[in-house]
N, C-alpha and C positions, 0 to 999 in steps of 0.2 A: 902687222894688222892686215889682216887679209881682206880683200874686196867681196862683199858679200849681195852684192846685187850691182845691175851699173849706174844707179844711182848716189850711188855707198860712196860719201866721199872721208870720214873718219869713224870711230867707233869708240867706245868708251868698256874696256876689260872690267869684268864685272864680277868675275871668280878666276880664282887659280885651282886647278885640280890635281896641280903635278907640285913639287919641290924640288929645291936640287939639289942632286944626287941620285933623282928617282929615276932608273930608265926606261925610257918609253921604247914602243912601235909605230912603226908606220900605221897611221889611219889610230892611232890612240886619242879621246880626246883630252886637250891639255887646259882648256880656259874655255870661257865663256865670255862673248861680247854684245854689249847691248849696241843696236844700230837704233836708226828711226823707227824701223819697222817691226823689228821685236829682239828676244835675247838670243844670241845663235850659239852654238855648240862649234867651237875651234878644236881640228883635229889637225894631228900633226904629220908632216909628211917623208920626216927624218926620223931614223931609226940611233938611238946611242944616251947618253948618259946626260940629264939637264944639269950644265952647268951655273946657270946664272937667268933669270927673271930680270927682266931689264924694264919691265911696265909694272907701277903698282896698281892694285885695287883702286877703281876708283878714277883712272888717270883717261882723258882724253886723248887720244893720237890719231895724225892722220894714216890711211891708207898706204901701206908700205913700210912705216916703221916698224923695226925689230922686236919684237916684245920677248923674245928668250933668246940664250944660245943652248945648242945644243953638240954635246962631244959625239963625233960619228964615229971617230976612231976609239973610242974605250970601248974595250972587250966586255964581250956578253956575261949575264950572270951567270958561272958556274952551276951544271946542273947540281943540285943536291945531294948531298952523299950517299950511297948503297948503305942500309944495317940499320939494327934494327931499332933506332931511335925514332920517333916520328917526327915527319918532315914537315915543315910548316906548307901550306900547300900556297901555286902562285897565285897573286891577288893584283890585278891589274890596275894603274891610276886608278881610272874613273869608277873600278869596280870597288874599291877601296873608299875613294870618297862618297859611294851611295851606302857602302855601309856603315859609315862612319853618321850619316844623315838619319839612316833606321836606327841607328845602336845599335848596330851588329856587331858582334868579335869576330872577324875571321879567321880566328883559331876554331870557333866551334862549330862553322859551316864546312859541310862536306861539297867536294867541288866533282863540278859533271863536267868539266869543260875539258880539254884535251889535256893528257898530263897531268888533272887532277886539278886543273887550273879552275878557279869561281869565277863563276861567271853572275850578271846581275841577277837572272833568275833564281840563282841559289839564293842570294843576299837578301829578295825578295820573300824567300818560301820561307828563309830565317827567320824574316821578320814577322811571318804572320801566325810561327808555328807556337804554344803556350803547352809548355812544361803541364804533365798531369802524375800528381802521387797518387799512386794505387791505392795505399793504404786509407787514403782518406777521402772522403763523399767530396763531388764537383758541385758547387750549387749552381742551379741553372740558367743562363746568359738572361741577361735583362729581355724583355722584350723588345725594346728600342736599340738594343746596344747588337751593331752588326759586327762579329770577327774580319777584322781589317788590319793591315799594317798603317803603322803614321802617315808613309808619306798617299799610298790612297785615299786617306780620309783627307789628308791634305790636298790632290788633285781632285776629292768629289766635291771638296767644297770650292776653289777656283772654279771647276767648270758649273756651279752648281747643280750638282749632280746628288741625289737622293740615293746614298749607300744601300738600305734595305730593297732597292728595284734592280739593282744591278748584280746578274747571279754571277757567282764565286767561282773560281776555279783553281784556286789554292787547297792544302789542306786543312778538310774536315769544312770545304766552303768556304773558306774567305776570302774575301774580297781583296784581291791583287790590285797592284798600281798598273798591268797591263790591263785587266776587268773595268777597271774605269777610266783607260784608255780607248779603250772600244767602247763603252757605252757614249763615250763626249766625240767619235768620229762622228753621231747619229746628230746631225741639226738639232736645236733645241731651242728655243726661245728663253734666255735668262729673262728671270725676273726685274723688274725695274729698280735700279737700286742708284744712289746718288754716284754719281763718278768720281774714284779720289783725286786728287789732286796729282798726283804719279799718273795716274792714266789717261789726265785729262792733258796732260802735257805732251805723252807720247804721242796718242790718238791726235794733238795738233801736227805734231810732228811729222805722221804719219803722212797726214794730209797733204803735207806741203811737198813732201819726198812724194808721194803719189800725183800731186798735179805738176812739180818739175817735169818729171819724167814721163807722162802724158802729154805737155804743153811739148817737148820734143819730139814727141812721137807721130805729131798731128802736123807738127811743122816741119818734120823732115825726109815724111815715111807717106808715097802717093796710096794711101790705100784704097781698096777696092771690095766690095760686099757682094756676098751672096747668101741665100737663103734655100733651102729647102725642107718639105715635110717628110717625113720617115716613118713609114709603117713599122711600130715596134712589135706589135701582137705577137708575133713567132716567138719573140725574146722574152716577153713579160710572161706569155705560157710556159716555155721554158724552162724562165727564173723560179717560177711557183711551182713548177713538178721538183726542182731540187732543193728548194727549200722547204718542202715540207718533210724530205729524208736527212735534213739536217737540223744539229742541234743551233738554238737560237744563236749563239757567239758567232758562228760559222755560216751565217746565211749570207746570201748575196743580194744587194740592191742595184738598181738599176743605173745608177752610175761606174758603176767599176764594168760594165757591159759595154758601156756609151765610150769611156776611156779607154777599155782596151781593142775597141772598133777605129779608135783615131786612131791610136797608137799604129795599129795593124797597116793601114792606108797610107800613113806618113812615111813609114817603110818603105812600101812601093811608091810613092811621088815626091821624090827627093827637096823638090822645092818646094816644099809646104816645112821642113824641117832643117831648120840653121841658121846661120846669121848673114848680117849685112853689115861688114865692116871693112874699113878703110877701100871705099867707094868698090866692091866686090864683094859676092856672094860664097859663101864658102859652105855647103853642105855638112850638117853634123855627121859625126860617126857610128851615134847610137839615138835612137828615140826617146830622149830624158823629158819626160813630159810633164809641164808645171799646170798645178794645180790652182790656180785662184780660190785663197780659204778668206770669207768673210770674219773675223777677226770679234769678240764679245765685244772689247773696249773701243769698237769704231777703225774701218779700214779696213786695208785689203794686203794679201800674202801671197805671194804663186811659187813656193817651191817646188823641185821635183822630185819626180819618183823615177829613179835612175834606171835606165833599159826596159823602161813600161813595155816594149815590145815583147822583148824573149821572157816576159811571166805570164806564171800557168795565171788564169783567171782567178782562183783562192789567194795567191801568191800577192797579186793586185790589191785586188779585195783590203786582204790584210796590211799592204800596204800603206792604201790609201785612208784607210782607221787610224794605223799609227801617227802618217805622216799630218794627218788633220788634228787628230789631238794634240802633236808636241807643237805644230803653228798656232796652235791657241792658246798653251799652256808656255813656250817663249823659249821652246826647246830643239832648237832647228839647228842642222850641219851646215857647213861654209859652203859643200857643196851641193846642196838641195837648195839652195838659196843664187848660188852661179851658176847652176849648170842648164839650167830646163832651154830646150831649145824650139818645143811650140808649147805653148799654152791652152787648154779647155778654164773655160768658164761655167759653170751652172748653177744657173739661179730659177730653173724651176721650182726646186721646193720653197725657194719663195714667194713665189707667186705670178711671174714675169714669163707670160708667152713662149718671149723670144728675147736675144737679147745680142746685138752688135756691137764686139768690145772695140776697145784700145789696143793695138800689137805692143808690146811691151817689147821697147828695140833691148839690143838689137835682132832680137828674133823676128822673124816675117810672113808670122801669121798667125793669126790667135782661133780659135774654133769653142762657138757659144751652143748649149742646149737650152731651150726652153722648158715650160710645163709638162707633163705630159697626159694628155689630153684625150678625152673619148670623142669621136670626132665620123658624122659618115665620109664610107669611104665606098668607091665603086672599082673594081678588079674583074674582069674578064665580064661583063655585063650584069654583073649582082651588085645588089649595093646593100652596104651592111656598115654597122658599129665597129671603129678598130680601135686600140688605144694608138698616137700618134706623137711624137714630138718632133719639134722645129729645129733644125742644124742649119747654124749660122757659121759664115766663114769669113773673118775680114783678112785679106792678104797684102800684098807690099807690090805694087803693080814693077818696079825695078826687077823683081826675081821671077816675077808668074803673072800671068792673066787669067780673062773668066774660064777660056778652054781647059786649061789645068786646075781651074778651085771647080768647077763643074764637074771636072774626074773622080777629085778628092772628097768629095761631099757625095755622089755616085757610090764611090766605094766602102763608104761606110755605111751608107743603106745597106749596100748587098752581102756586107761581112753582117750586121744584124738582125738578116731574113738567116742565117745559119748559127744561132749562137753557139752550138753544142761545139761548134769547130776555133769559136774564138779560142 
């Protein structure tokens, strides 16, 4: 059972995605586990042959128990034989059990994956693709009835998400489970609806696991605040000359601009990114930047998005769509869940100014955006309307002071007066 936050102190296995005898890969995912905070995606880090499941469905264990074994030493699958029989093509766990979820055969999907290998996207396109006989007249789709695979109508209804709004990009249009994965990264205000009883338990859950692990963060961690306003106008001009040469799926919002501005800064000022553990500071290696996702059932998520630094801005973008969908729909990696080593918050499109988080140890430093605001502004003796939002910085006075959160909030203004170069 692996630790999936540092609050995480057991977890409850909630699907198997492997059997044994199945052989996996490194980074395969093999299980699913529910925490407080949501369902996470357990991927494995040994390569060889599953022997033995030693955690059932169902079972509660703490933090460090074995849940499989796995044989390292059993030899690989033989590649498949040359001539001319056809070969079943590879079908990997998990890819295997999504198709199993659509009703898909993967005998009769064609694989694009290396070696012929299927991939989810195939199993995907499988599902959304409907047999037509030539010989005989198509009668014409309802008007209500949107061409979709199960499991999309199934994630537009979780997110409450209206399938007919959301454009297609499957064949002949249909609505993919990535297409309404991007439309639910877009905030949305669900409807009011009564809370079941499963969510109202978690969501307590959540709560208690999120004021722990605050109530220690306050008591253990000097922190220290700063604030400043940030001329976004360059960026929001920008963002609107490129997204008007891009199709809708593909546009850019002004968070993945603000994220990849930290990201960029925390690069250059080491002690805004990494930890503070056994009474020492230890610098990360790469900028895994967690995201704080407000959560439909109540609570809060900060995965990450793993080397937010070395990605092109689309790369982000796209990122940050998926990684917010599968936090709401309860579909998170072990380590998108461990690894973030500073955190952004923003709760502009909320409605909130500004906003001074909590450092979520043992990280040491959290970085908040506000609103973003039309606001006068005066520059070289003129004074005019700019758009503008608030960058908050709280930090861990142990690792840095104001001189250094004053750099780091400095230089994400100045990476945002250039965005073409983010």
């Amino acid at each position: 059972m692996p630790s999936l936050g540092a609050d995480m102190e057991r977890g409850t296995l909630t699907e198997w995605m492997v059997k044994p005898g199945d052989y996996v890969h490194r980074g395969d995912i093999v299980a699913a586990v529910d925490t407080d905070k949501a369902v996470m995606d357990v991927e494995t880090f040994e390569e060889g042959v599953v022997a033995e499941l030693l955690v059932d469905v169902g079972e509660n264990v703490p933090v460090g128990t074995a849940l499989a074994r796995i044989g390292t030493d059993a030899p690989k699958p033989k590649p498949p034989p040359q001539g001319p029989r056809p070969v079943p093509p590879s079908v990997p766990p998990p890819v295997r059990h999504l198709a199993h979820e659509l009703g898909v055969d993967p005998a009769t999907v064609h694989g694009s994956g290396k070696g012929g290998a299927i991939t989810r996207h195939d199993v995907e396109v499988a599902a959304v693709r409907v047999p037509v006989a030539v010989s005989a007249p198509v009668a014409p789709p309802a008007a209500d009835r949107v061409r979709s695979s199960p499991r999309a109508r199934a994630l537009a209804e979780k997110l409450h998400l209206t399938l007919a709004e959301i454009p297609g990009t499957g064949p002949g249009g249909a609505v993919t489970e990535a297409d309404v994965r991007g439309a639910g990264a877009t905030p949305t205000v669900a409807p009011p609806t009564e809370p079941r009883p499963a969510d109202a338990k978690r969501s307590a859950g959540l709560r208690r696991a999120i004021g722990t692990l605050m109530t220690r963060s306050k008591k253990n961690i000097p922190h220290y605040y700063l604030a400043s306003t940030i001329d976004l106008q360059p960026a929001i001009l920008w963002m609107r000359d490129q997204n008007a040469q891009r199709p809708v799926a593909t546009r850019l919002v002004p968070a993945a601009l603000l994220l990849k501005a930290t990201a960029l800064a925390a690069r250059q000022i080491p002690e805004m990114n990494g930890f503070f553990t056994e009474g020492a500071f230890r610098p990360a290696e790469a900028v895994d930047l967690g995201v704080a996702v407000a959560l439909r059932s109540g609570g809060l998520v900060a995965p990450a998005i793993l080397a937010a630094d070395t990605l092109e801005l689309d790369q982000l973008m796209q990122r940050m769509r998926d990684l917010v969908s599968r936090a709401r729909t309860g579909h998170l990696q072990r380590t998108e869940m461990a690894a973030p080593s500073l955190t952004v918050t923003n709760l502009g499109e909320l409605g909130a100014d500004s906003v001074f988080g909590v450092i979520y140890p043992p990280q040491v430093a959290l970085v908040g955006f506000g609103r973003i605001l039309e606001q006068p502004w005066a520059e070289g003796g003129m004074l005019g309307v700019r758009q503008v939002v608030t960058a908050t910085l709280s930090a861990d006075h142990r690792v840095s002071d104001g001189l250094g959160g004053s750099r780091f909030l400095r230089l994400i203004a100045e990476l945002l007066q250039k965005p073409e170069e983010l």
